[in-house]
N, C-alpha and C positions, 0 to 999 in steps of 0.2 A: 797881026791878029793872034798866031799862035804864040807869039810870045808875049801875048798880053797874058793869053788863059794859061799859060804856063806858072808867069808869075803868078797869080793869082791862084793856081791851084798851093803851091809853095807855100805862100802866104796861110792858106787854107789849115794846109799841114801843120805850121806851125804851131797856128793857134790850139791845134785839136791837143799836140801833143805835149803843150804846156798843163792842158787841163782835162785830167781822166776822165771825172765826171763828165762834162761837155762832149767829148769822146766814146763814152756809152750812149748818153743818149743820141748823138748823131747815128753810130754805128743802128741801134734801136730804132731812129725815127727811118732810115735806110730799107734796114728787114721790113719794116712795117710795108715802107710802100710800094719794094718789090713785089710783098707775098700779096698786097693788093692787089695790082696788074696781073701777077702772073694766075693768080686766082679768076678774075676777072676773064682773061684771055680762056684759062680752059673751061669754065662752066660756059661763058656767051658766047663765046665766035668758034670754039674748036665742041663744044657740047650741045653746040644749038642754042640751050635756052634763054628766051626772051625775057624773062623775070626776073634776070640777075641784074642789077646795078654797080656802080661804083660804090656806093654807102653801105651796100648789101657786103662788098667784098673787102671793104675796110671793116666792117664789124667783124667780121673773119678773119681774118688779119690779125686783130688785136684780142679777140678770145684765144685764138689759138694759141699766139703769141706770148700769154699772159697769163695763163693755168696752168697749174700744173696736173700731170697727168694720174689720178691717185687710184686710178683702177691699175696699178702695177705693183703697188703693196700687199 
């Protein structure tokens, strides 16, 4: 088994680093659904609140993600 997923991560790699584009956006689709969970994780289960969702934490996620911050100019 672990030399299946081994090969398979290899294989993975390969392809990532034939093609950069495909490579950002993997690394990007990544962050994305880290900063989801880990987002998720501390407003629901370590903050308490009931009102937070998964949908709630991906729109989070990808604003954050995706503006830039121009109150610094």
């Amino acid at each position: 088994m672990i030399p299946a997923i081994y090969a398979l991560l290899r294989k993975l790699i390969k392809l990532l680093t034939r093609s950069k584009p495909l490579l950002v956006l993997t690394l990007f689709a990544v962050v994305i659904v880290v900063n989801t969970f880990l987002f998720y994780w501390a407003e629901a289960v370590v903050g308490g609140r009931s009102d937070v969702d998964l949908f709630e934490a991906l729109y989070w996620s990808v604003i954050t993600s995706a503006t830039v911050g121009y109150g610094d100019v």
